[in-house]
C-alpha positions as a printed Julia matrix, in Angstrom:
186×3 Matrix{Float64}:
 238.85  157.98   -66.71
 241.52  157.99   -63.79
 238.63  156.23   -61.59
 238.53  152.91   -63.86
 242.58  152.26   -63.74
 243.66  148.95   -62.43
 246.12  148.34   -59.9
 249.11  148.7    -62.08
 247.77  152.3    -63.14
 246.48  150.77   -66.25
 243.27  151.43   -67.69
 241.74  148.44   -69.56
 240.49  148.35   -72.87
 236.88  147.67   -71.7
 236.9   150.35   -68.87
 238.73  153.1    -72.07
 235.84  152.19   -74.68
 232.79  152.9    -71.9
 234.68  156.29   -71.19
 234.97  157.17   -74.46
 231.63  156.15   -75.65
 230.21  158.54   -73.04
 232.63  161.27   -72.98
 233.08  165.13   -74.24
 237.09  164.33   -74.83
 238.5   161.96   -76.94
 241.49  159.76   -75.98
 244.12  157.88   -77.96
 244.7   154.72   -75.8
 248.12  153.23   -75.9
 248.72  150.29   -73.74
 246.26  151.54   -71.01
 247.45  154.63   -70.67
 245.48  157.73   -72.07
 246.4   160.98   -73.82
 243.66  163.63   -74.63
 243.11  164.83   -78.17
 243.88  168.22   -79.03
 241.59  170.52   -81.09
 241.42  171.19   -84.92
 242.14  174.45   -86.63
 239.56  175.48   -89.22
 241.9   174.26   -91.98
 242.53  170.7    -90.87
 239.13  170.62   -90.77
 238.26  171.72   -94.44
 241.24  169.47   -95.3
 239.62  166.25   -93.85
 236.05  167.38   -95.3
 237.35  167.93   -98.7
 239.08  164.14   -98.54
 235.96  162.77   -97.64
 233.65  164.41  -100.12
 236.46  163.13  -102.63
 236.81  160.09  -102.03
 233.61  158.89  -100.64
 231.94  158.11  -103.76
 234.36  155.58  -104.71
 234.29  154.13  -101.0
 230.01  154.0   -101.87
 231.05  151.95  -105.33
 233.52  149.8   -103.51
 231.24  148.87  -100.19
 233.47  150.3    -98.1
 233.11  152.58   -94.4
 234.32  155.77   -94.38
 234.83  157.47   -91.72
 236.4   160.79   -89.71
 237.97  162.04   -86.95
 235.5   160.11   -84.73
 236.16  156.14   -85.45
 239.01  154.45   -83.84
 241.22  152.14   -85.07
 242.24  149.26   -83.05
 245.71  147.86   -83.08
 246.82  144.77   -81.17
 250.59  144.22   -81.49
 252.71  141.79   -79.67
 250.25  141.56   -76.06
 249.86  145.64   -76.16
 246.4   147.6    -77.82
 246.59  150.87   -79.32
 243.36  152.71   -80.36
 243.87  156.03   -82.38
 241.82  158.58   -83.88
 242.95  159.28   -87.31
 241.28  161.85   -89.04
 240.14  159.4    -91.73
 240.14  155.85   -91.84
 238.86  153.25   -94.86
 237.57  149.84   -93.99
 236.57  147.42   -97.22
 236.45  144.25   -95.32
 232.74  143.43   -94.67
 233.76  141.13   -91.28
 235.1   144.77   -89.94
 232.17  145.52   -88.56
 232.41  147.01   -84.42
 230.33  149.23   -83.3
 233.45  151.96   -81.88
 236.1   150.77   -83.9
 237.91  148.89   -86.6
 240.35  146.56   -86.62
 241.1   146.34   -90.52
 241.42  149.44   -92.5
 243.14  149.47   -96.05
 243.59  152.96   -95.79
 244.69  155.62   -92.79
 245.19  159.74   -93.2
 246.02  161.86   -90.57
 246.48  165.67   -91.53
 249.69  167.32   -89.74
 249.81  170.13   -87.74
 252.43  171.49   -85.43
 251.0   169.43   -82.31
 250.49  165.97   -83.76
 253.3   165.95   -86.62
 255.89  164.07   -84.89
 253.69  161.42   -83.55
 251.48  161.19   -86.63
 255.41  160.39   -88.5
 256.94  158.14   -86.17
 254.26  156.65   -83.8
 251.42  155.87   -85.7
 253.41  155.37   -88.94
 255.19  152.69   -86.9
 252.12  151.01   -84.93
 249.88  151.37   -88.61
 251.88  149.39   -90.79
 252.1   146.47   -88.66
 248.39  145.79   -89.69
 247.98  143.32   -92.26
 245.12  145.13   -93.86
 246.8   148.55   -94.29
 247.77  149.4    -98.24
 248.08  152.98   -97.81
 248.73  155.81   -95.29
 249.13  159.39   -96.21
 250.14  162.42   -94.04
 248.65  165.13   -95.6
 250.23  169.29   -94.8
 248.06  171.92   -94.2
 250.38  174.32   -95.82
 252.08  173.93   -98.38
 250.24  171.73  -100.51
 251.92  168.36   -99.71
 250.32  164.7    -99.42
 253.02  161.83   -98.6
 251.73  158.18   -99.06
 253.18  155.33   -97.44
 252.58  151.76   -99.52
 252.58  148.46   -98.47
 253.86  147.73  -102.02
 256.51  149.92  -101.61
 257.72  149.12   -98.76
 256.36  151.48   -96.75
 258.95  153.99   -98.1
 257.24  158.01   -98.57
 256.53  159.07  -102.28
 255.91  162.87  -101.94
 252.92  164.38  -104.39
 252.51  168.14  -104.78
 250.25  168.16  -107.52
 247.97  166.6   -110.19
 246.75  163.58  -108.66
 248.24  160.04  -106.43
 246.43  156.44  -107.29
 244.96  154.83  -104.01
 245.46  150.9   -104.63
 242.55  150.81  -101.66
 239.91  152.64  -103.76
 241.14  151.3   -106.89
 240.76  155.63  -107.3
 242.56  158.91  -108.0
 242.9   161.75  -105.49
 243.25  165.2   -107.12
 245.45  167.38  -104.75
 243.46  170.17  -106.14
 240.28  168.73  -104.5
 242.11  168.5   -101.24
 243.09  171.8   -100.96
 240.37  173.51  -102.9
 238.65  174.87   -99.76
 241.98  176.03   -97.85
 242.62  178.38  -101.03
 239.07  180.65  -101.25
C-alpha cells in the first residue's frame, strides 16, 4: 500500500479500496493513513458467529444486510474518511448499497479483546455515533459474559446487560446473551 501514497504521505481513499479489494491483510483507514488488522482468537470468532446466526433471521424479516468482519463501514466526518472493520455491521437502508462498504448502518458490534479494547471504546465509539443512521452499538466481552449497548435514544450513554436478553430498536428484536455465549461455554 506504501507505493500508492500521495505526496503528503497520504494514501487516498480510491488508491486504500483497490489495495484492499486485492489484498491478504485488511486495513482500517483513518484519514489516509493505514493500520493492519490483527488476528482473531477462536472465541471472538464463535462470539461473532453466534451474533450472526442470532440475529440474522430478523435482519432476513426486516430486508436488511448483515454482515462480518469483512464489510467496511465508511465514515466521512468534517473533510476526513474513516473506514473500519467491525466485526458486525447492520444496514436497513435499501439506498446503502456499495459494493466494499456502507455508509449507513443502524447497528455496529465489535467484540473486545486485549488488542482492540481501547480503540473499539474510545475511537470508534467516538467516530460511530457521529453517523446519522447509527441506533445502536454494542461492545461485546469475550469473558465474562458482558454486552454494553450504546443508544442513540439514550444518549449514547452504556447500559451494561449480563444476562437474559437486551431489545435492539434496529431489529425491532431481542438478543439472548445466552445465544451469544452459548458456543464459548461447551
Amino acid at each position: 500500500m506504501a507505493e500508492a501514497a500521495t505526496k503528503s504521505n497520504k494514501l487516498s481513499v480510491a488508491a486504500y479500496l483497490e489495495a484492499e479489494r486485492d489484498g491478504q491483510v485488511r486495513h482500517e483507514y483513518l484519514d489516509g493513513q493505514v493500520y493492519a488488522m490483527t488476528g482473531a482468537s477462536r472465541r471472538h470468532a464463535l462470539i461473532v458467529n453466534a451474533l450472526a446466526f442470532a440475529l440474522t433471521p430478523a435482519a432476513r424479516e426486516r430486508g436488511c444486510a448483515l454482515f462480518t468482519n469483512d464489510m467496511k463501514v465508511r465514515i466521512d466526518l468534517r473533510g476526513r474518511t474513516f473506514f473500519y472493520y467491525p466485526d458486525l455491521v447492520l444496514a436497513c437502508d435499501p439506498e446503502d448499497r456499495e459494493a466494499y462498504y456502507v455508509t449507513r448502518p443502524c447497528l455496529v458490534v465489535e467484540v473486545l479483546s486485549p488488542a482492540t479494547e481501547r480503540i473499539d471504546r474510545r475511537e470508534k465509539l467516538l467516530t460511530y455515533i457521529q453517523l446519522p443512521s447509527l441506533q445502536e452499538y454494542l461492545l461485546v466481552s469475550q469473558d465474562p459474559p458482558l454486552v454494553e449497548i450504546y443508544r442513540r435514544r439514550a444518549d449514547w450513554l452504556p447500559e451494561e446487560v449480563t444476562e437474559g436478553a437486551l431489545a435492539l430498536d434496529c431489529l425491532g428484536t431481542e438478543l439472548a446473551v445466552e445465544a451469544i455465549y452459548q458456543d464459548v461455554r461447551r
